[in-house]
C-alpha positions in Angstrom: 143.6 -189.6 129.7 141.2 -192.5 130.2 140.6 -193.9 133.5 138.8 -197.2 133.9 137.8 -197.9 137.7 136.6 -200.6 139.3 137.1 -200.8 143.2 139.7 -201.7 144.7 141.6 -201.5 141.5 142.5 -198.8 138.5 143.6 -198.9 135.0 144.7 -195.1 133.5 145.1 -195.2 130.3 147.5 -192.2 128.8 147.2 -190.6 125.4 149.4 -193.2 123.5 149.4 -195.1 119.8 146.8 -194.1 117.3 145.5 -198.3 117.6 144.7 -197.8 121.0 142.1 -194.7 120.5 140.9 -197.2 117.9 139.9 -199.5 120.1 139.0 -196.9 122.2 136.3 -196.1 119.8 135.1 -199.4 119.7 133.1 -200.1 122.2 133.4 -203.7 122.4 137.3 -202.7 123.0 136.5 -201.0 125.9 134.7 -202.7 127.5 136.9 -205.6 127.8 139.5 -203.2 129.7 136.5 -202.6 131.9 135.8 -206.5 132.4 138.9 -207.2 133.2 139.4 -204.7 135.7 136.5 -206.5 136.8 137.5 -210.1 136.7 139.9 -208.9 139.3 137.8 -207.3 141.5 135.4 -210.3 141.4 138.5 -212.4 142.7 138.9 -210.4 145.6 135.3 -210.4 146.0 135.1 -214.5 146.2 138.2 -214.3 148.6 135.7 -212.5 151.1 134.0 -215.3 153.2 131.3 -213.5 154.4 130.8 -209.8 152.3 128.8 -207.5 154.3 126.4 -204.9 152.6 129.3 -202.5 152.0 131.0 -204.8 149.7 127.8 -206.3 148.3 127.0 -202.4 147.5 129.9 -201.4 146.0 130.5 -204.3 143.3 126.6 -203.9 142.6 126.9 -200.3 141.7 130.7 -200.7 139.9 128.8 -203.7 137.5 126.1 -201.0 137.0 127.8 -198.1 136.7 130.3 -200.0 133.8 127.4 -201.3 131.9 127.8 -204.5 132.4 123.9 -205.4 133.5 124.1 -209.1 133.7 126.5 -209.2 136.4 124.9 -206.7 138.3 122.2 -208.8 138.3 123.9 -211.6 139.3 125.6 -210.1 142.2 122.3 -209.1 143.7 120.6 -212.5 143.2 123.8 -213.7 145.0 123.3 -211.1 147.8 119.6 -212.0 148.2 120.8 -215.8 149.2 123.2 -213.8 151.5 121.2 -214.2 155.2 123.5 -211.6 156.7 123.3 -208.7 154.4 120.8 -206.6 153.8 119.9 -204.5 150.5 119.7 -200.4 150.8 118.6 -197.7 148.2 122.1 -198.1 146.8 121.4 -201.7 145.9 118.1 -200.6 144.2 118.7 -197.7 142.6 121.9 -199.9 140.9 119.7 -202.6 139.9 117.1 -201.5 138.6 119.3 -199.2 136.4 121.0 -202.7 135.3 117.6 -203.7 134.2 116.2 -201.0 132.4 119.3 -201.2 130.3 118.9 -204.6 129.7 114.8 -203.7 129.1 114.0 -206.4 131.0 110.4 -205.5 132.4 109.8 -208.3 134.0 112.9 -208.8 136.2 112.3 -205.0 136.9 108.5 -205.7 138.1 110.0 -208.2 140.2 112.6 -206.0 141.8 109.9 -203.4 142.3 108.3 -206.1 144.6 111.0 -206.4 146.7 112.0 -202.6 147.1 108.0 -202.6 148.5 108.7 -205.6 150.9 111.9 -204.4 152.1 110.7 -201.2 153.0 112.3 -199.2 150.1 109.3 -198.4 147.9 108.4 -194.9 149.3 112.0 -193.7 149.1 112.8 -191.0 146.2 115.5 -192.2 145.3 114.2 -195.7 143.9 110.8 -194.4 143.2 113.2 -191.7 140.4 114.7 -195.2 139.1 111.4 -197.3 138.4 109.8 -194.0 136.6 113.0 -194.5 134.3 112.9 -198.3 134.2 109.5 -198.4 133.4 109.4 -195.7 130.7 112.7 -197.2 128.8 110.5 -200.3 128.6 108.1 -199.0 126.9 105.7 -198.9 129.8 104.9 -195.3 130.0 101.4 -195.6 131.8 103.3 -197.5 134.8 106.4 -195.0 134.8 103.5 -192.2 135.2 101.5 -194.4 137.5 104.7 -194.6 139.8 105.7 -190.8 139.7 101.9 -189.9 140.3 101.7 -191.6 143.8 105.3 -190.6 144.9 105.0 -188.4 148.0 107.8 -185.6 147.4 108.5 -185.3 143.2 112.4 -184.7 142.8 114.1 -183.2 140.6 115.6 -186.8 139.3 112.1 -188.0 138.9 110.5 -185.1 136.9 113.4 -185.5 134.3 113.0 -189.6 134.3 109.6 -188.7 133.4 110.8 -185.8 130.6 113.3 -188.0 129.1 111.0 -191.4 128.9 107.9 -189.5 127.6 110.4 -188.0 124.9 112.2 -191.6 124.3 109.0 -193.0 123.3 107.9 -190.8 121.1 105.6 -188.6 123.0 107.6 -185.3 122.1 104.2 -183.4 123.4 103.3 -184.7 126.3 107.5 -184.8 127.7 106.9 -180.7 127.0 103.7 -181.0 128.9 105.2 -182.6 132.1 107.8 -179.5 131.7 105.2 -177.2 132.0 104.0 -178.8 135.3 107.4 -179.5 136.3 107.9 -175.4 136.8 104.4 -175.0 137.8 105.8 -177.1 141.3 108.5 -174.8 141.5 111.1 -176.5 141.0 113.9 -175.0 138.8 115.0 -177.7 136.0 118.9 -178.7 135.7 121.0 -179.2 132.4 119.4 -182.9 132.0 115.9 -181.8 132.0 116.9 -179.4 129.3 119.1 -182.1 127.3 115.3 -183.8 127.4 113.3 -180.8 126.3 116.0 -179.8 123.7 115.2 -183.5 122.6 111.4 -183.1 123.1 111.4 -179.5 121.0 113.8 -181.2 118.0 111.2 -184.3 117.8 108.0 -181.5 117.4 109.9 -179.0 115.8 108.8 -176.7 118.5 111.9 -174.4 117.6 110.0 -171.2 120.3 110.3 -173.4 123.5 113.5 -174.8 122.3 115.0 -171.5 121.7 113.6 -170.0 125.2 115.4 -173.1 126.8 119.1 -171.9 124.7 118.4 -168.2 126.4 117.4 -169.6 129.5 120.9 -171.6 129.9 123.0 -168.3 128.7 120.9 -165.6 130.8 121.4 -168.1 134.1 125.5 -168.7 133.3 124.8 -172.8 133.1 127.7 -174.6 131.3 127.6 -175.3 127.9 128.4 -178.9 128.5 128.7 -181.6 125.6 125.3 -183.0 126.3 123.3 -179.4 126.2 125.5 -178.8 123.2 124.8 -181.4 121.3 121.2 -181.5 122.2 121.2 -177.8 120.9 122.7 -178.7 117.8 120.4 -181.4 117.3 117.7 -179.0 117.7 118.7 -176.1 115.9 119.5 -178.7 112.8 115.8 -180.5 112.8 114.3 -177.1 112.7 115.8 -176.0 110.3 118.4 -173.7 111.2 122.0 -175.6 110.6 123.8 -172.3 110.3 122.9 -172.0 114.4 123.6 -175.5 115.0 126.8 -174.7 113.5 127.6 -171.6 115.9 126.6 -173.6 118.9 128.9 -176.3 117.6 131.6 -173.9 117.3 130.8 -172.4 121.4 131.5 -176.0 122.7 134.4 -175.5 124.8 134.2 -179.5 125.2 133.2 -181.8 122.2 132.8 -185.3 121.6 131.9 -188.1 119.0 128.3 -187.3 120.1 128.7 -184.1 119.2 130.7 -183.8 115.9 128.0 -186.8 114.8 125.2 -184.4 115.3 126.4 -181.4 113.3 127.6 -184.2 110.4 124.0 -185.4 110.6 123.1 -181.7 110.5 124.9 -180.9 107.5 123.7 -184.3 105.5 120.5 -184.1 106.4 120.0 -180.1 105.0 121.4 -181.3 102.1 124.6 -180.4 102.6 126.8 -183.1 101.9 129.7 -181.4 100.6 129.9 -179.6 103.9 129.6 -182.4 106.3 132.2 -184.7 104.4 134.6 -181.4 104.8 133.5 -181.6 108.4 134.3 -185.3 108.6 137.8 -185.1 107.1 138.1 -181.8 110.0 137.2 -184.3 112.1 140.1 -187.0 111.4 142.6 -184.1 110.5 142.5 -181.7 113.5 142.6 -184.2 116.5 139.2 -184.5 116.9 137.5 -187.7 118.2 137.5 -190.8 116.3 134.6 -191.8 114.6 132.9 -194.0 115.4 129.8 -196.8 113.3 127.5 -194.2 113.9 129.5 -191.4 112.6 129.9 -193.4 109.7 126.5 -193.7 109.2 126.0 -189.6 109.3 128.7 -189.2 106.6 127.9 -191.9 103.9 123.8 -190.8 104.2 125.2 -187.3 103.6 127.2 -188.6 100.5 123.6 -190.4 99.6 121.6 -187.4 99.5 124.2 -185.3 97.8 125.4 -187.6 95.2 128.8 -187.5 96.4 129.9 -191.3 94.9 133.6 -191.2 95.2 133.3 -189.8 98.3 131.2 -192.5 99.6 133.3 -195.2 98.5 135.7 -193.5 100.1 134.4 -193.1 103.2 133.0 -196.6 103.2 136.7 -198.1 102.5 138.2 -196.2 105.6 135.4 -197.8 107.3 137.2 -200.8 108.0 141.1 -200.2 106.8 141.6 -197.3 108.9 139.4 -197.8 112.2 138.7 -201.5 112.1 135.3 -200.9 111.9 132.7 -204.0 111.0 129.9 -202.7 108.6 126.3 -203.3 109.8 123.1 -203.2 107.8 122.9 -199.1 108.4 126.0 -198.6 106.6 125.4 -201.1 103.3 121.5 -199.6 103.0 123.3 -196.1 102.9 125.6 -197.5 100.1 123.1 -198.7 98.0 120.8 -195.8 98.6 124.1 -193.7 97.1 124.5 -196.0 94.6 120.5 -196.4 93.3 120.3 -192.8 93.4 123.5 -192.1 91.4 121.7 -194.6 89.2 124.7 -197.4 89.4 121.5 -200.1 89.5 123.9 -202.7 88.5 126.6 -202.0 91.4 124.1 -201.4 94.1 122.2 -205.0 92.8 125.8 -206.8 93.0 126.4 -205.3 96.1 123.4 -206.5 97.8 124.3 -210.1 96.6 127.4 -210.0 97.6 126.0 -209.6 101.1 123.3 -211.8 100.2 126.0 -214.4 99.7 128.2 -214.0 102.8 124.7 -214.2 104.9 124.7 -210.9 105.8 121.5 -209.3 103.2 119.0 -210.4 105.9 117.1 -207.0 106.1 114.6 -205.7 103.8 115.9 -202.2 103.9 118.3 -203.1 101.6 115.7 -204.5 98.6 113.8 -201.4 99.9 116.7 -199.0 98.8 117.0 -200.5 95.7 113.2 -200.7 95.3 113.7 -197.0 95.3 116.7 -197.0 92.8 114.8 -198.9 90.3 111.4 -196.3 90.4 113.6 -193.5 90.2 115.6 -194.9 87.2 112.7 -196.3 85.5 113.9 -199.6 85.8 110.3 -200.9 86.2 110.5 -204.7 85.4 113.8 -205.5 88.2 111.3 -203.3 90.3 108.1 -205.2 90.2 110.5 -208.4 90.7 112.1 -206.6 93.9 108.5 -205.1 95.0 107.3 -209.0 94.7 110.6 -210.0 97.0 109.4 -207.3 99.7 106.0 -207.9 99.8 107.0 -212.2 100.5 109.0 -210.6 103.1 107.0 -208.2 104.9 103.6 -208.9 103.8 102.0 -206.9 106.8 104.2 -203.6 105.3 101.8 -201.4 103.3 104.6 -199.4 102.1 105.9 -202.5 99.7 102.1 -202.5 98.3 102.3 -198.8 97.4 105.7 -199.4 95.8 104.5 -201.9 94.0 101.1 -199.8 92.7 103.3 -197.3 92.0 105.6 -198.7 89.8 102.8 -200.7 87.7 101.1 -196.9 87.7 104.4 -195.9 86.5 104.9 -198.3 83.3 101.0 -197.7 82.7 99.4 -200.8 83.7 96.3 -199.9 85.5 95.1 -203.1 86.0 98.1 -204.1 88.0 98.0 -201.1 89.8 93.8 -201.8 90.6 94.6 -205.8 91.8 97.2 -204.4 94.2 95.0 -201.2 95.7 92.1 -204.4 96.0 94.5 -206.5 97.8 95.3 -203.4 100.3 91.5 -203.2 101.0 91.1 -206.5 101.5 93.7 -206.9 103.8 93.0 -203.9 105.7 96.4 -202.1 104.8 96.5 -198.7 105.4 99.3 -196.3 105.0 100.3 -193.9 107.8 97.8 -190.6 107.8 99.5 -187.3 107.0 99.9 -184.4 108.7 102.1 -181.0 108.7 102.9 -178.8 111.4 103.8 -175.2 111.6 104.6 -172.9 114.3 103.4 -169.3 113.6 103.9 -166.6 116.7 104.6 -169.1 118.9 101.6 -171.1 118.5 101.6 -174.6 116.7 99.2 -175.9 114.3 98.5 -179.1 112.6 97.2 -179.7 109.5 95.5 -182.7 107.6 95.0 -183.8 104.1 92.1 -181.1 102.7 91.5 -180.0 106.5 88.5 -177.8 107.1 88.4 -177.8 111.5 90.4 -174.4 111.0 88.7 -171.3 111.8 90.6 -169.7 108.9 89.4 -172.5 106.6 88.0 -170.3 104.0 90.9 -167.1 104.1 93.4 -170.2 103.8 91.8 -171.8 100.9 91.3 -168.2 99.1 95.2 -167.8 99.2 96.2 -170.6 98.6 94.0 -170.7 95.6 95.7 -167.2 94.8 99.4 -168.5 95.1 98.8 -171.6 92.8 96.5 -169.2 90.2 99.9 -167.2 90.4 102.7 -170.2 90.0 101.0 -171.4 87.0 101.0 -167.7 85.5 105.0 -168.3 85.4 105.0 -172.3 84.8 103.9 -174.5 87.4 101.9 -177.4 86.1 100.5 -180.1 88.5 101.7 -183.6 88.3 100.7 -185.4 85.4 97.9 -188.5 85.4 100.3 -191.0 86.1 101.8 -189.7 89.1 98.6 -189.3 90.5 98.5 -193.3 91.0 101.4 -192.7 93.4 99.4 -190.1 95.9 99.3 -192.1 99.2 96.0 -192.8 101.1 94.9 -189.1 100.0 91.0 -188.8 98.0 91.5 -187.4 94.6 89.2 -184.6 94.5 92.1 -183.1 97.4 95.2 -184.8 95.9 97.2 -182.1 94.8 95.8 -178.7 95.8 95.0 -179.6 99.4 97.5 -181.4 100.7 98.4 -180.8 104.3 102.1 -179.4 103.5 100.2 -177.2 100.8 97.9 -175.9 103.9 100.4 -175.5 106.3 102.5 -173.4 103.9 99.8 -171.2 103.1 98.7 -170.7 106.5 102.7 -169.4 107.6 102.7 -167.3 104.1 99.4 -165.9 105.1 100.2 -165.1 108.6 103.8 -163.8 108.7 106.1 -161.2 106.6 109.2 -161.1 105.7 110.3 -164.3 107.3 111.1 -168.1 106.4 108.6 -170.4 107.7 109.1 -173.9 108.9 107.0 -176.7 108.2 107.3 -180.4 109.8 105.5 -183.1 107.9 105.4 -186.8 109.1 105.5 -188.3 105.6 107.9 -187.9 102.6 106.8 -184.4 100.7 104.9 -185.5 97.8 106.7 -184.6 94.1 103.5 -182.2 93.2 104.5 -180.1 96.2 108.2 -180.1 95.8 107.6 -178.5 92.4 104.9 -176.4 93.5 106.7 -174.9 97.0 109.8 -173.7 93.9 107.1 -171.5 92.1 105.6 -170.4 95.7 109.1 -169.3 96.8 109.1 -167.0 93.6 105.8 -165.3 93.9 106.1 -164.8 97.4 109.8 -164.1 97.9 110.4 -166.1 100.7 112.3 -169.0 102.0 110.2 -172.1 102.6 111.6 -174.6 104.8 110.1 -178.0 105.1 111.4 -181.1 107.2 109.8 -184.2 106.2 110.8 -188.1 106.8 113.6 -188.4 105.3 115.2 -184.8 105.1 115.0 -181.4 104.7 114.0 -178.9 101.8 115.0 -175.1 101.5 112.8 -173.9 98.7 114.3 -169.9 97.8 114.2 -168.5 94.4 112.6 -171.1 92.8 115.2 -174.2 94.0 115.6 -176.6 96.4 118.8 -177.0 99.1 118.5 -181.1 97.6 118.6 -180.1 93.8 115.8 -182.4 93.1 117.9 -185.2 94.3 115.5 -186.5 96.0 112.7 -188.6 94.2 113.8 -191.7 95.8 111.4 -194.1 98.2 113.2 -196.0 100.6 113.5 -196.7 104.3 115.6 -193.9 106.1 118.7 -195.9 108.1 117.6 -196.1 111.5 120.3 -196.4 113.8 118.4 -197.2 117.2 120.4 -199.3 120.4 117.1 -199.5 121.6 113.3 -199.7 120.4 111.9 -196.6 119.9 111.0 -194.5 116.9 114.0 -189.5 113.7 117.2 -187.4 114.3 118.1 -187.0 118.5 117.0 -188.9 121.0 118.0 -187.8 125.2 119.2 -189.4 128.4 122.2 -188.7 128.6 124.4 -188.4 125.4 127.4 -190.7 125.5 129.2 -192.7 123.1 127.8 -195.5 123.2 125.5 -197.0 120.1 122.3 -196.9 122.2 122.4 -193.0 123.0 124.1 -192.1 119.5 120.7 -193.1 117.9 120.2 -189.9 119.6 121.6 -188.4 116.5 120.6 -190.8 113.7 116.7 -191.2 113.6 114.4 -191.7 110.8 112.5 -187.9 111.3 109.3 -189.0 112.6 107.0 -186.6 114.7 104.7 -186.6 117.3 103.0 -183.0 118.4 100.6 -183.4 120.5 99.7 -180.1 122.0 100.2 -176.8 121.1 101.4 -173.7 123.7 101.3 -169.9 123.9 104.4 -168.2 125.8 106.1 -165.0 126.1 109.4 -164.8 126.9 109.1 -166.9 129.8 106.8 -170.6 129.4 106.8 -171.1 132.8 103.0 -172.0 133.3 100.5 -174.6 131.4 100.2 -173.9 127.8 97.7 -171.6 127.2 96.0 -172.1 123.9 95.7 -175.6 122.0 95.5 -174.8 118.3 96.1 -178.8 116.7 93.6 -179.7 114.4 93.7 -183.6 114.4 94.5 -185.2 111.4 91.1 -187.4 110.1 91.7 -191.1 110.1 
């Protein structure tokens, strides 16, 4: 049962025709039964002569509350030419929700101003609001600056500032603010975990994050949807999908949040098979319907699994079944499946067929292909695409690589020189990379040939013995011409020293008898792919490593993608919002803007590194991050 409320008025919506939980699962649908429970409620409102605060209040907070920003907005510019009534926390608290939803800094500074003037801008309450409203803008210094100088820190405000740190990247520092968050002595609630959960996924700091899981079973706290998805979200980016699976299966309540997340779990391990079974589970058993971002999980599972038919399948249902409208997302995931399949010729009509109904206006679709045509060998349609891109984006060093690449690739040097001189000259530099490990709960970072270690020179010795090793049984490093394809990384390092190599060696060297996990910012290179099959052989262990676009289980000399991987292109970023991989927080719902939640390009941020026992109640206690060199 649905209920839609909007005072003095409700709507209560039974379980009825399968059409209406359609449009139940668009959101666009909904919201108009929400509006219109409004549009009458805004007609007894403008039969009121004079409203006094009470009324002004509640319509403020309804508009709010049913995201619907604009006419929050506009009720409390109309309240402010109101000479009787009076605003209250209530008022502020609402709008300034309204405009961090809209991300509207600006109208938020000026509502800041007036809380001050009107006496509000010490209260808790509001003060918890413009931490959050500043930090989903993108303003993190002024969301700190405005929990720094509030008098009493509550609980609301410590997890505005957990959740916006982790929303804008800054997995590291939201753990950070935990820490001091318990050193005050306040005990945290289910949403500052949802936020940590978040912050531990986006580091792959899998030791906090699984303290924070024991923590919520050893105090009896409810396994609600939103800690449940956020630890299936976090069990599935550090590698572990088989416990993002059992937590899955402990949810006594799930929604399209949640089956999303362990879909995206599944596809991005690799698994595609599994999460199109989990899908079809998903439609078949009465579970939620899926929504555009569901869609997204399951036809980027097909994509990395080869699963063609399936896609098409999928893709077709789309719209028949649920009325859905295909966005960008959903046709970059088609031709990604189709490139990689190599169907070049499909996935190039397909693009112009959206090219021709206006609707091929983003570059991630020429990038997916870009990648279909250098993994196919189809090197002239890919210097002609590469060329397309680079008219496009010109500021986008990636398109440059592509391009060196491919000219590397067809064994035209010169090209491949004019285009690295062109980067140099305009001062085009690809991202740095870096991998991450956590060994004895401790993190570390490592950089392309890193020496700041103080096991520098044990780490090198074994990792010189593991590759002396691989080759005994038939590693050989990449050939020539793949070296042209090494990004931003000195030659005399390329191969043996890069930071994924390091990181490796580093867990191998330091623990027994146990998988390790390694987090790299960039796309694993194809001379470590190979040489992490050999490592898993000579050191019989299971090597786990997460990088942009997916993950890699390396055991017994094969990988969880079955080298179905070698394919550059721009993960599908499905983002409501601005920021930057696979779970975001604040709260989980259903709409597109907290789904993203689920569906990120994996990028990471780790910032600090911490030593705990059982029980990381205090300030980290040992930093162990070697910055990567710029």
């Amino acid at each position: 049962m649905v209920i839609v409320s909007a005072l003095p008025i409700s709507i209560t919506i039974r379980k009825a025709s399968p059409l209406l939980y359609s449009l139940m699962a668009n959101s666009s649908a909904y919201e108009a039964i929400v509006r219109a429970a409004l549009a009458y409620t805004h007609l007894l409102f403008l039969s009121v002569p004079l409203p006094d605060d009470f009324l002004f209040n509640t319509i403020i907070k309804s508009t709010s509350k049913s995201r619907l920003p604009l006419h929050c907005l506009a009720y409390y510019r109309r309240m402010l030419s109101s000479s009787n009534v009076s605003p209250s926390n209530y008022t502020f608290t609402s709008v300034i929700k309204s405009s961090a939803d809209l991300c509207e800094l600006k109208i938020g500074k000026g509502v800041h101003c007036h809380a001050v003037v009107s006496g509000f801008g010490l209260d808790s309450y509001v003060q918890a609001s413009f931490v959050a409203l500043y930090a989903k803008c993108g303003d993190v210094g002024g969301a700190r600056k405005v929990f720094d100088e509030m008098p009493v820190k509550s609980v609301v405000a410590w997890n505005s500032l957990v959740s916006g740190l982790e929303q804008n990247g800054l997995g590291g520092e939201a753990i950070r603010v935990f820490y001091q968050m318990r050193e005050s002595g306040l005990e945290p609630d289910s949403a500052t975990f949802v936020s940590v959960l978040s912050a531990c996924a986006q580091t792959g700091g899998i030791g906090l994050g699984s303290w924070v899981h024991r923590y919520i079973v050893d105090n009896g706290l409810e396994l609600n949807v939103k800690l449940g998805t956020a630890l299936v979200n976090l069990y599935s980016r550090c590698g572990d999908v088989g416990k993002a699976r059992g937590v899955f299966d402990e949810m006594k309540e799930t929604n399209v949040a949640a089956w999303t997340a362990m879909i995206s779990a599944y596809g991005s391990h690799g698994c595609g098979k599994k999460a199109v079974e989990f899908f079809n589970k998903m439609e078949d058993d009465d579970g939620p319907i899926p929504n555009d971002v569901t869609f997204v999980a399951v036809l980027s599972a097909c994509a990395h699994a080869g699963l063609v038919e399936e896609g098409r399948s999928v893709y077709k249902r789309m719209s028949k079944r649920y009325g859905l409208v295909p966005r960008v997302e959903h046709h970059v995931c088609m031709v990604d499946m189709l490139g990689r399949a190599g169907f070049l010729d499909e996935a190039y009509s397909f693009i112009h067929e959206l090219d021709a109904a206006g609707k091929a206006t983003s570059p991630a679709l020429w990038t997916a292909m870009l990648g279909a045509c250098k993994m196919h060998r189809n090197y002239d349609l890919g210097v002609e695409i590469a060329k397309r891109l680079i008219a496009l984006e010109p500021e986008n060093p990636g398109h440059h690589v592509m391009l060196s690449n491919i000219y590397a690739l067809s064994g035209k040097t010169d090209e491949v020189s004019h285009v690295r001189d062109g980067m140099i000259k305009n001062n085009l530099r690809k991202q740095v990379g870096y991998s991450v490990i956590e060994v004895e709960k401790k993190t570390y970072m490592f950089s392309m040939g890193d020496e700041s270690h103080p096991e520098t020179g044990e780490i090198y010795k074994y990792l010189e013995t593991l590759m002396s090793r691989c080759k005994e049984i038939g590693y050989a490093p990449v050939s020539e011409e793949v070296m042209h394809q090494v990004e931003e990384e000195e030659k005399e390092y390329a191969l043996r020293y890069h930071s994924e190599k390091l990181a490796v060696a580093f867990g191998l060297l330091k623990t027994v008898d146990e998988a390790i996990t390694v987090v790299k910012n960039l796309r694993i290179c194809e001379d470590c792919h190979a040489a992490f099959k050999y490592i898993s052989i000579v050191s019989n262990r299971q090597i786990i490593v997460r990088d942009k676009l997916r993950f890699h289980h390396f055991q017994n000399g094969s990988c969880s993608c079955l080298d179905y991987w070698e394919m550059f292109t721009n993960c599908v970023n499905v983002q409501g919002s601005s920021a930057t991989p696979w779970l975001q927080s604040t709260p989980i719902s259903e709409n597109a803007s907290t789904m993203s939640m689920i569906l990120k390009p994996v990028e990471f941020v780790v910032e600090l590194s911490c030593s705990f026992d059982d029980d990381p109640t205090g300030t980290p206690s040992m930093f162990a991050l070697h910055a990567a060199r710029t």
